[in-house]
N, C-alpha and C positions, 0 to 999 in steps of 0.2 A: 944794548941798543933797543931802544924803545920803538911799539910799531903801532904806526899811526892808521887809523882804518876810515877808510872815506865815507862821505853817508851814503852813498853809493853800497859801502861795504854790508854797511849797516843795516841797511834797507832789505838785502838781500840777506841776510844773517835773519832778520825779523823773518821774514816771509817763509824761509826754511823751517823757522822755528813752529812758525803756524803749522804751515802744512801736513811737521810732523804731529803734533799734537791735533791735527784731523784726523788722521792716519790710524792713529793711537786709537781717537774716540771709537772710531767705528772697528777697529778690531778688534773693540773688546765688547762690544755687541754682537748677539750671535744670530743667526736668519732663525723662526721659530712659525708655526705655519698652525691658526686657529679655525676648527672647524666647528660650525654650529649656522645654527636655525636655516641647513643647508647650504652654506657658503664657504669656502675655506679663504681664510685673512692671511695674510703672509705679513710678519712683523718681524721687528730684531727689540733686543734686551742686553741691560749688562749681564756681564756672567753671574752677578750675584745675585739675580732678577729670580721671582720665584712665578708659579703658574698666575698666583692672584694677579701679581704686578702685572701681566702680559695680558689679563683680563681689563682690568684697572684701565691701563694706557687706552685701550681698544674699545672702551665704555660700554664692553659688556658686562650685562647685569643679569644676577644668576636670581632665581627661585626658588623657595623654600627647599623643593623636591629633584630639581635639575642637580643631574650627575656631571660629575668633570674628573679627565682622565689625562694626564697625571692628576694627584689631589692638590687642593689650592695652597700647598707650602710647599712644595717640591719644588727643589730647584730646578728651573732648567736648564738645558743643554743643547749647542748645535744641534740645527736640524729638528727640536724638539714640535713634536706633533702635538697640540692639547684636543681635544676631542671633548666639546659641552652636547650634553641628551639634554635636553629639552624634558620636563614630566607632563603628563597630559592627564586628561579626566576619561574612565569607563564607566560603566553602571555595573554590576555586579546584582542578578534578580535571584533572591531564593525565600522561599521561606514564604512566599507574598509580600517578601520587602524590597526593595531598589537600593541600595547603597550604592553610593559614589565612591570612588576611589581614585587618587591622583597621586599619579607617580611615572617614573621612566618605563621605556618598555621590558615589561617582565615576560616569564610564562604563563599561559592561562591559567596553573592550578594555581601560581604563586600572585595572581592577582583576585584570586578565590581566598585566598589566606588572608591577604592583608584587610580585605573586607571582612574577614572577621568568621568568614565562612568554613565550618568544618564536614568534610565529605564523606559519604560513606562509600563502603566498600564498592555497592553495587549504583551508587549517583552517576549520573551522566549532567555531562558539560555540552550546553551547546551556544556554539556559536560560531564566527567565521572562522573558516580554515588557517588560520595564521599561528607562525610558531611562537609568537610572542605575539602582546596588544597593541593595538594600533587604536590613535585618537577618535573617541565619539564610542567606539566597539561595548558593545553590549552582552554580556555572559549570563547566560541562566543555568544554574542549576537545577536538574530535575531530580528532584526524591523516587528514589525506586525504593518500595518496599515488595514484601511476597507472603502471601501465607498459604496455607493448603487445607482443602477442606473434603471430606469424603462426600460424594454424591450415588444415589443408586440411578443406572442406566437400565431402562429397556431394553435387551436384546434378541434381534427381532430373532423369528423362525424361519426357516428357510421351507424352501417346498421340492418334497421328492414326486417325482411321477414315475408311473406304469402304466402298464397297457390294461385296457379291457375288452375282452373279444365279442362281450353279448351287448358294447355299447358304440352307438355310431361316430362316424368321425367328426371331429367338430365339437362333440359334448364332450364333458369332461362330469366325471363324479367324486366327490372326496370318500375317501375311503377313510384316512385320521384327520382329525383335528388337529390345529396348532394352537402353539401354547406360547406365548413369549417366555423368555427368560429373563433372571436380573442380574448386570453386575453392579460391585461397588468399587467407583472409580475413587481415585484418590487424585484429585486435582491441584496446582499451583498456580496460583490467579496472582498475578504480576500488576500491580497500580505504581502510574505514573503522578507526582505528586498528589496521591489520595484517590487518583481516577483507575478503573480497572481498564487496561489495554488488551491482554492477554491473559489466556486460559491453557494450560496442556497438562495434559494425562501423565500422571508419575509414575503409577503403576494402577495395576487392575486386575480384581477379583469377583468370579465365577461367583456369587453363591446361589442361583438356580439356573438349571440348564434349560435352554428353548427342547420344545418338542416340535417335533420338522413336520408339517402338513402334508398328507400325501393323495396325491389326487391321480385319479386312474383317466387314461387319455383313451377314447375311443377308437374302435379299428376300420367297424363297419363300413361299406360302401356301397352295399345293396341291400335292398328290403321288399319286401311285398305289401302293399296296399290293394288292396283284392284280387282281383286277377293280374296286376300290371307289378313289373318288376322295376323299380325303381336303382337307376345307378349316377350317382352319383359323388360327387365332389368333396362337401363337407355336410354336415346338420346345425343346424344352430335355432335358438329359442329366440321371439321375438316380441315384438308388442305390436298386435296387429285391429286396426282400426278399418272404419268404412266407408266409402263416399260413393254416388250417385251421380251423375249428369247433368250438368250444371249449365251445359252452353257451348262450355270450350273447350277446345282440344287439348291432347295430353301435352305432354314438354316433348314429347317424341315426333309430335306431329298427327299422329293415329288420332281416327274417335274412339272415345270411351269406349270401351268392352267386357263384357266379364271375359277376366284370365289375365288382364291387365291391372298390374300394380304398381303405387307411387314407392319409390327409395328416397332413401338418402345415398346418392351415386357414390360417395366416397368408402360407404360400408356395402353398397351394393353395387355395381358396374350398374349401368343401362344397357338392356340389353341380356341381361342375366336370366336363362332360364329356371324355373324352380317348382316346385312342388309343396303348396301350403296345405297342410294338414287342416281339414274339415273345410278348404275351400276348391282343392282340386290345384290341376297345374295352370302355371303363369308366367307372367313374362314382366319384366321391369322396364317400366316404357312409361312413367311419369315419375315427379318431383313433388312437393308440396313443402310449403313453411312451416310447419309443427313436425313434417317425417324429415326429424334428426336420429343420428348414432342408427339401435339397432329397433327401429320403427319401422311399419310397411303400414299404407293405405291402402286397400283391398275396393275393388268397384264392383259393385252389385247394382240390377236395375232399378229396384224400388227404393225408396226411402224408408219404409218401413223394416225391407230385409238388413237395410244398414243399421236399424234400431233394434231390430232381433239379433244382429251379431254381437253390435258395443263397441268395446273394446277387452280382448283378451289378451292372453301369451300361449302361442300355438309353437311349433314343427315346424320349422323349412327347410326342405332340402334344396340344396344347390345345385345342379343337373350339371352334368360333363352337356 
């Protein structure tokens, strides 16, 4: 018995047929997901589809130097991830040259290499902090070399003291002489492409010893200057000059007097009693602009006795 089929029948026999062969098509595509120039692409491919092909269909377009992961024959697979690096340009500085280099992102020693650049031991790499290069990044190498050379040094002498009891306080007398000494350093001078940056001591040798200066420190604190007992504070040597009456009062406010001398306040107080050898006692009760350090201007009446003094180096005693 023979079975007749309506087009009805037909129609829907068609349309199943289709639908499986939709079905079909896209189950043998498989979801594949492309990542590159920052974006991720979600595509499908036959099973027989390779990375190029899924590049291809997506019309991206690779460069010379751009890396792709899986490689562009590999079949893929469900789910397959492709992963394109993009290569970019560095400069690469050594030598006084710039080399370009273009490529994915590498380590910095290995973007040192392909420039062509070989390191030494003691070379130093600078540039930004990153573990790998990044676009535009500029790397210099710096030449470190070292060499060492012997130098003789000055070493200075030192200074002993003691006492002495026949001299007053405040003076001091050398008793020995110093003598510097020599060593011979042996140095390593560190240059940074060709420039010296650094110097430091490797080792060091005595070959003459310093002799130590030895200066004898005064004890005294009282003296006699004819009938009068002097006691006092310290002694010291000075450079003593003279001036006369001019008009104006001292910096103290006082008129001019004999027994009255100009300081310099910061070596001598104002105010400071004292006892000048060959001009008698006095008192620090003026200033003057040439009386610096260890100077005193001494006032006398006449102009004449200030041309009769000068200028010397006397005694002073500092009075408690």
């Amino acid at each position: 018995m023979d079975i007749v089929w309506s087009r009805q029948t037909y129609l829907a026999v068609g349309f199943l047929g289709i639908l499986l062969l939709v079905s079909m098509f896209f189950a043998l595509q498989k979801p594949v997901s492309i990542e590159v120039d920052g974006e991720v692409i979600e595509s499908r491919v036959f099973f027989t589809g390779t990375v190029d092909d899924v590049l291809e269909k997506n019309q991206i377009v690779l460069g010379e130097k751009d890396k792709v992961v899986p490689s562009l024959n590999s079949k893929v697979t469900k789910d397959s991830q492709i992963v394109v690096t993009r290569a970019f340009e560095v400069s690469v500085i050594a030598d006084g040259k710039t080399i370009e280099v273009f490529s994915t992102p590498v380590t910095i020693k290995e973007a040192v290499k392909i420039a062509g650049i070989s390191l030494g031991d003691k070379d130093i790499i600078k540039t930004t902090p990153n573990d790998k290069t990044v676009p535009g990044q500029e790397i210099e190498v710096i030449r470190v070399t070292e060499k060492e050379e012997n130098v003789e040094e000055t070493v200075p002498f030192q200074i002993e003291r003691t006492t002495d009891n026949t001299l007053e306080k405040g003076l001091t007398r050398t008793i020995k002489p110093g003598k510097n000494g020599t060593a011979l350093n042996t140095q390593k001078i560190i240059y940074h492409n060709g420039k010296e940056i650094k110097r430091e001591i490797v080792s060091s040798k005595l070959i003459q010893e310093p002799v130590n200066k030895v200066i004898a420190m005064g004890t005294i604190t009282e003296v006699s200057r004819g009938s009068t007992n002097l006691n006092f504070r310290e002694a010291r040597y000075v450079q003593a000059s003279a001036y006369t009456y001019s008009g104006y009062r001292t910096a103290s406010g006082k008129e001019p007097a004999v027994g009255l001398v100009a300081v310099d306040p910061s070596v001598i107080p104002m105010g400071t009693r004292m006892y000048v050898e060959g001009y008698g006692f006095a008192q620090a009760a003026d200033t003057g602009g040439n009386i610096k350090g260890t100077k005193i201007d001494l006032f006398m009446e006449t102009r004449e006795q200030c041309m009769q003094w000068g200028t010397r180096t006397v005694k002073v005693y500092i009075l408690d």
